[in-house]
Backbone as a chain_set.jsonl record, in Angstrom:
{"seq": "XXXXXXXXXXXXXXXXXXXXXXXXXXXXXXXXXXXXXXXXXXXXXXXXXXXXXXXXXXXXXXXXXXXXXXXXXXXXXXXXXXXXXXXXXXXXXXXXXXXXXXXXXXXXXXXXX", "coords": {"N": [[20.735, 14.965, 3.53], [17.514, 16.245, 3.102], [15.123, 15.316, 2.275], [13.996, 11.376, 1.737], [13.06, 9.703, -1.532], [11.308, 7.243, -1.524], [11.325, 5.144, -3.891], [13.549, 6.239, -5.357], [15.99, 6.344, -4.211], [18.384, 4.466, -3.7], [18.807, 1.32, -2.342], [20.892, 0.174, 0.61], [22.781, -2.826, 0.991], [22.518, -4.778, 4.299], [22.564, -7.766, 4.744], [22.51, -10.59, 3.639], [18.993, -11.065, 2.641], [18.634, -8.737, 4.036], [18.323, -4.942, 4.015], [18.435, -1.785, 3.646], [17.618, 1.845, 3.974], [18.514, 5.449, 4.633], [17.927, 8.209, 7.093], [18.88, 10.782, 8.185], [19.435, 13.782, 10.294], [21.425, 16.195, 12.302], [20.951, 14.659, 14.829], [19.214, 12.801, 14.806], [18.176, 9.687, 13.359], [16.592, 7.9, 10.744], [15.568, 4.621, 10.206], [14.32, 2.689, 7.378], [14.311, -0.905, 7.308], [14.085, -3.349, 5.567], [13.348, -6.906, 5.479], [13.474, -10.256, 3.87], [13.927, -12.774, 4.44], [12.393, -14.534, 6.05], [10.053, -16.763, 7.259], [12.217, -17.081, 10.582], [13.759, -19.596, 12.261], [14.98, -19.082, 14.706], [15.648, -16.61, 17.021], [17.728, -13.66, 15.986], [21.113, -13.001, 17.283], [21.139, -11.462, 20.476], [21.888, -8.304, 21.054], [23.562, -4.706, 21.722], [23.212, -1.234, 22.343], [24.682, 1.979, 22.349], [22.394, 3.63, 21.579], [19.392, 5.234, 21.783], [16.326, 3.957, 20.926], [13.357, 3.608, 18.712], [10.621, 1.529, 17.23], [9.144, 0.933, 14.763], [6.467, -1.364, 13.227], [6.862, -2.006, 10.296], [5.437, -3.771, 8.321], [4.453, -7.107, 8.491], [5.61, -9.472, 11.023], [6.537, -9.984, 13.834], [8.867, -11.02, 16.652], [10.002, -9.632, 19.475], [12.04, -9.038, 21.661], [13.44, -8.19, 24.653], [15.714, -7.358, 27.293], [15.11, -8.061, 30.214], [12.446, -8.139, 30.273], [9.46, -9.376, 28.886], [8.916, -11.44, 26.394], [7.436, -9.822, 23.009], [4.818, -10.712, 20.761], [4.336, -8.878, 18.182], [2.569, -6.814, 15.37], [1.888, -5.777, 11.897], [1.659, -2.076, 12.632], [2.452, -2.055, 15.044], [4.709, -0.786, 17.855], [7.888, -0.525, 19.218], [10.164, 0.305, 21.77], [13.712, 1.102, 22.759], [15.797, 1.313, 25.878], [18.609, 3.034, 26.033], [21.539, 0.9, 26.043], [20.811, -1.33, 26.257], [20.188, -5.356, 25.74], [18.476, -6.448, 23.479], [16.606, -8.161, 20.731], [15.287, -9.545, 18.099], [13.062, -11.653, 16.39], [11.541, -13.011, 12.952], [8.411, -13.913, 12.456], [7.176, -14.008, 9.808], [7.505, -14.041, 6.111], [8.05, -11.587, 5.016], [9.164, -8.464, 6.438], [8.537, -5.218, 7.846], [10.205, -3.105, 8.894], [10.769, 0.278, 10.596], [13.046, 2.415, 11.676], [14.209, 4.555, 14.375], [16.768, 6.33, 15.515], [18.827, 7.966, 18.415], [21.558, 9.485, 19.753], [22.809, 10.19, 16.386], [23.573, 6.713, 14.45], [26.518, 6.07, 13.619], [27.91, 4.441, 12.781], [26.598, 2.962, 11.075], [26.318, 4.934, 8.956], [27.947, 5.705, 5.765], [31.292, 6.37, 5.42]], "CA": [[19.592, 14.865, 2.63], [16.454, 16.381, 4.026], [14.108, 14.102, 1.956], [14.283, 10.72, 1.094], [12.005, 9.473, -1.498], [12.103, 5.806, -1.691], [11.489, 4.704, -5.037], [14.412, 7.444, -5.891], [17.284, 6.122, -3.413], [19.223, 2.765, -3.911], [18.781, 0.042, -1.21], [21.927, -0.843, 1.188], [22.413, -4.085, 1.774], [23.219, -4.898, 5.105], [23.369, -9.149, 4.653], [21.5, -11.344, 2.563], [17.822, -10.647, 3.13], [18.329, -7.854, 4.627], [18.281, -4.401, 3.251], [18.16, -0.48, 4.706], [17.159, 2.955, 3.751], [18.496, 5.806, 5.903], [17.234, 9.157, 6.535], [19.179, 11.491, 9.719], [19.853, 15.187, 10.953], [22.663, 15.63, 13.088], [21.349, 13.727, 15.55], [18.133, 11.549, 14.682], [18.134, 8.871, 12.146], [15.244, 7.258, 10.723], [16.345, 3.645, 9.036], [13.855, 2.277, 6.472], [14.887, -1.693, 7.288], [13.091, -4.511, 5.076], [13.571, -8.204, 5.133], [12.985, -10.874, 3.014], [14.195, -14.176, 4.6], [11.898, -14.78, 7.059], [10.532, -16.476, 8.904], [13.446, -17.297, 11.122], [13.139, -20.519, 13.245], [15.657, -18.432, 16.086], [16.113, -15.087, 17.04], [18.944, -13.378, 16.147], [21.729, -12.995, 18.72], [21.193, -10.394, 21.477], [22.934, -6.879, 21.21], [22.902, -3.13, 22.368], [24.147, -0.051, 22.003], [24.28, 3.258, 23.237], [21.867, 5.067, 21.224], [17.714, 5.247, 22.395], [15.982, 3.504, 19.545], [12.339, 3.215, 18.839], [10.99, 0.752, 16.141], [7.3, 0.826, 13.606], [6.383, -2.705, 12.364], [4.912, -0.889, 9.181], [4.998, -4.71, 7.508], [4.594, -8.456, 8.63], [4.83, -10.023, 12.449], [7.735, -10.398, 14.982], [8.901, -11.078, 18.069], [10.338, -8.515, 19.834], [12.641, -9.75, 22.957], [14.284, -7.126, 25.238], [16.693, -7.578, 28.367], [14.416, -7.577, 31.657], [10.882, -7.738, 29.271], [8.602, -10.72, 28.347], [9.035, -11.046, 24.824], [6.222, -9.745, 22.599], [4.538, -10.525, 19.396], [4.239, -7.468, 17.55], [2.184, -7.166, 13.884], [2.221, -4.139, 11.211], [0.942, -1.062, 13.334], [2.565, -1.762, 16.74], [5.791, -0.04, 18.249], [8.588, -1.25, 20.437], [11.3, 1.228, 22.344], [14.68, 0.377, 23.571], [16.843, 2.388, 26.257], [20.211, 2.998, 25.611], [22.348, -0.805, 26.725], [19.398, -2.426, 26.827], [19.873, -5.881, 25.332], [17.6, -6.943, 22.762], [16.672, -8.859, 19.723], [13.938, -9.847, 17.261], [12.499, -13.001, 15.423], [10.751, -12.71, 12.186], [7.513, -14.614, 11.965], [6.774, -13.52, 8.652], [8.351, -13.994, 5.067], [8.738, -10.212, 5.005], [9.209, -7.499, 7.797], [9.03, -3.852, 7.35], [11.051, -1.998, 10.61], [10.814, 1.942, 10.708], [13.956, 2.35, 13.513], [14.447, 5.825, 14.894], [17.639, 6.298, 16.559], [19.136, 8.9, 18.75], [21.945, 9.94, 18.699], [22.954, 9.066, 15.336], [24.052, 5.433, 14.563], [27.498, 6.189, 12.827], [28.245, 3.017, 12.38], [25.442, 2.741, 9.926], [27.117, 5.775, 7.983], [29.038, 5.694, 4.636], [32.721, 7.177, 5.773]], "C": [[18.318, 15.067, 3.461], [15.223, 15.573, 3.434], [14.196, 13.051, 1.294], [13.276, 9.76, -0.257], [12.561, 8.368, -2.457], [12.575, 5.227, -2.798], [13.055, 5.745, -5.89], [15.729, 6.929, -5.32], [17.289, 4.728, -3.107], [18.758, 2.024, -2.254], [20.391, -0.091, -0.843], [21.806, -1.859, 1.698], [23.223, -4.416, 2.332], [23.39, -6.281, 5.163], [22.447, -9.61, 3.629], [20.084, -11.361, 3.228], [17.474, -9.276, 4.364], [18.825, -6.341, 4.378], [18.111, -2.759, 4.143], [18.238, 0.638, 3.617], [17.632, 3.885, 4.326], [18.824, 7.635, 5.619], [18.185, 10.142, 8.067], [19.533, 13.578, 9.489], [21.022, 15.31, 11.67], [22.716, 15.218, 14.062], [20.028, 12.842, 16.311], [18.273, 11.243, 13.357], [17.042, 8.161, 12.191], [15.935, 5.713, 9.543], [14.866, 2.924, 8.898], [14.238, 0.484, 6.615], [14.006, -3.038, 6.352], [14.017, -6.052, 5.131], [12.754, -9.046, 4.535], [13.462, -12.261, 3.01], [13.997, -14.731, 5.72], [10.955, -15.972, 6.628], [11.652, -17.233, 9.222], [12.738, -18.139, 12.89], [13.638, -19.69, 15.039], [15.551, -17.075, 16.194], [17.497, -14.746, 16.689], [19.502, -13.025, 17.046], [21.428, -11.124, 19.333], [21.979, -9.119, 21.019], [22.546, -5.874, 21.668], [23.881, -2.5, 21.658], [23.983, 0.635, 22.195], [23.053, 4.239, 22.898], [20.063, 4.301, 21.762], [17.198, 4.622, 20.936], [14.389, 3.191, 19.804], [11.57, 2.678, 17.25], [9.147, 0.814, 15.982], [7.655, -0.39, 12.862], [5.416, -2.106, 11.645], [4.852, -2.27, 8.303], [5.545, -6.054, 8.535], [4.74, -8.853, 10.753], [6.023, -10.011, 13.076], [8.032, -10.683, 16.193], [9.806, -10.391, 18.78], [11.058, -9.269, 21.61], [13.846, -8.241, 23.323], [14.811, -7.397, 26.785], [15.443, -7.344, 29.706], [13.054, -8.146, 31.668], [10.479, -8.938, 29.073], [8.46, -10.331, 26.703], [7.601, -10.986, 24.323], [5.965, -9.9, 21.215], [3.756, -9.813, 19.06], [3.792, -7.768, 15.672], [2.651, -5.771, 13.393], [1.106, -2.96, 12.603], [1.625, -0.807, 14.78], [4.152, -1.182, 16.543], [6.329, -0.977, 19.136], [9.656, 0.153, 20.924], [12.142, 0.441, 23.06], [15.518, 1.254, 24.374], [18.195, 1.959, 25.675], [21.243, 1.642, 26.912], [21.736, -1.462, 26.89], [19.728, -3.719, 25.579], [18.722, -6.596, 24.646], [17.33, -7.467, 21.138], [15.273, -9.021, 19.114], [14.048, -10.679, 16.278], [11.497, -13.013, 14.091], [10.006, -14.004, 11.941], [6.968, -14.91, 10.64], [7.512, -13.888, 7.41], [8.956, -12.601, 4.742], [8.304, -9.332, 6.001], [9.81, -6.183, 7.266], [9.855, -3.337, 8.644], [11.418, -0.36, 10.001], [11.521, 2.03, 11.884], [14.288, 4.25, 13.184], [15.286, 5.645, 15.973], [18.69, 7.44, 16.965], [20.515, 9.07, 19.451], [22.512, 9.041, 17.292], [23.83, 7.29, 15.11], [25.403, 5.52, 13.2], [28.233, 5.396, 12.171], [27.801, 2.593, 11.435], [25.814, 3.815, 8.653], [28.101, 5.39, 7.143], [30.051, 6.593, 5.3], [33.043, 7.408, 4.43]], "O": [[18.013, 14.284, 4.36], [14.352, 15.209, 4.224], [14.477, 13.262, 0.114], [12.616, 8.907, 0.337], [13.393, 8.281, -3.36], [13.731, 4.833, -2.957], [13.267, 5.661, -7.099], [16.685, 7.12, -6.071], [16.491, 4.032, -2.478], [18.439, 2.645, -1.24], [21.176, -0.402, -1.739], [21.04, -2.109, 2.629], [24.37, -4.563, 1.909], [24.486, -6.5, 5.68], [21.744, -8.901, 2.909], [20.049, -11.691, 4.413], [16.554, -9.011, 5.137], [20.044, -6.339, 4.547], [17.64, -2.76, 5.28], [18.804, 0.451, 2.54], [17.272, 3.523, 5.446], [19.44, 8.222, 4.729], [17.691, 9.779, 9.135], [19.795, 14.245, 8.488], [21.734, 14.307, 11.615], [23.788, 15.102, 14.655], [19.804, 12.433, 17.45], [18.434, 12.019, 12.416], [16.489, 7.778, 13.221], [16.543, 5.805, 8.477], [14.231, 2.592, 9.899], [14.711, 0.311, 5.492], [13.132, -3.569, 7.037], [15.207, -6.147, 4.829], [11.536, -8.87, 4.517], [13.49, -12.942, 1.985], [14.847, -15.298, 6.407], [11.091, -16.22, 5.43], [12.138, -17.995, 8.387], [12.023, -17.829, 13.843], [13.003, -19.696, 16.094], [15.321, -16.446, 15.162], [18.41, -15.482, 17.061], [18.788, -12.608, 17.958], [21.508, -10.039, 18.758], [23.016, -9.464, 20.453], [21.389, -5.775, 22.077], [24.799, -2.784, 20.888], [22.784, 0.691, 22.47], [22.715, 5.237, 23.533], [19.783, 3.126, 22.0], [17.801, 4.917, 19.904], [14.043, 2.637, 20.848], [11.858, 3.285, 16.219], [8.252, 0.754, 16.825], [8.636, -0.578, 12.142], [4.234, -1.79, 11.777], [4.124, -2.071, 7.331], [6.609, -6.099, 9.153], [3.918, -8.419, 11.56], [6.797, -10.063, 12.12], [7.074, -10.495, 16.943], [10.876, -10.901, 18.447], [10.393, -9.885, 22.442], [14.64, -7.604, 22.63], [13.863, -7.73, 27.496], [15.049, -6.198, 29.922], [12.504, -8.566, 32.686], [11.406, -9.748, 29.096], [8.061, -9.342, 26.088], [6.691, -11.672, 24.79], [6.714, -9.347, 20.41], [2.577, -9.854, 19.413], [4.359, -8.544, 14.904], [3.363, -4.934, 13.947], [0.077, -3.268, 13.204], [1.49, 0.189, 15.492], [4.729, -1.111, 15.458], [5.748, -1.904, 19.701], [9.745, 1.026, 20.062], [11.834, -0.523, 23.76], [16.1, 2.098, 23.692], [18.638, 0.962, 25.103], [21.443, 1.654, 28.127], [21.919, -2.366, 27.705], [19.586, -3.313, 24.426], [18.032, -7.35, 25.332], [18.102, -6.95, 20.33], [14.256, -8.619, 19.679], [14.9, -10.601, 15.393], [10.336, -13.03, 14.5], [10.528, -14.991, 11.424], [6.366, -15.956, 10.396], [8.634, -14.174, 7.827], [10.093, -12.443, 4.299], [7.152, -9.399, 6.429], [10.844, -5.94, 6.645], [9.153, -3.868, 9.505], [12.218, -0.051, 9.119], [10.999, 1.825, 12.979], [14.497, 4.888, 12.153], [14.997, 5.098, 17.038], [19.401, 7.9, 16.072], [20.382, 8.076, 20.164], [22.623, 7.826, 17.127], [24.734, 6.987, 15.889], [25.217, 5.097, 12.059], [29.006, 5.58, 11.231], [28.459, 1.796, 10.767], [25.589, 3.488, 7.488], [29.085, 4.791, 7.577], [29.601, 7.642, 5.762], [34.076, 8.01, 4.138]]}, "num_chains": 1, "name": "protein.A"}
């Protein structure tokens, strides 16, 4: 699908309060991510994964924690990037959090089979 236009394409929901969009080529994806059960007293647990990922807070506040990095709080407007195995995680300050994730190569895992 070369364009997605939002109000037009269903919501997946990946758990309770949390929700995705997702937009790729054959081998950049753009995921649309919103939440809505924030804020969150902890971070969620740590993870990685192979692909390069770079992330747009286009709504609400977070905290942004990455393997090596001094964790940062990040509002709507700022960016974060992650290399590929790089442990990292994020805390939502906010009642709702927009995330614009761009990830290279695609995240197949995130694909309908």
């Amino acid at each position: 699908m070369p364009v997605l236009i939002v109000s037009e394409v269903p919501y997946e929901t990946v758990k309770a309060g949390v929700k995705r969009k997702i937009l790729h080529t054959k081998s950049l994806m753009n995921v649309l991510i919103d939440f809505d059960n924030g804020p969150w007293e902890e971070p969620e647990p740590y993870h990685s994964h192979p692909h390069e990922q770079t992330s747009y807070v286009a709504k609400g506040e977070i905290i942004f924690f990455c393997e090596g990095e001094e964790p940062q709080k990040l509002k709507e407007g700022d960016m974060f990037a992650v290399h590929s195995g790089k442990q990292h995680t994020i805390q939502l300050l906010t009642p709702e959090v927009r995330l614009i994730d761009s990830f290279t190569p695609l995240r197949n895992d995130f694909l309908k089979v």
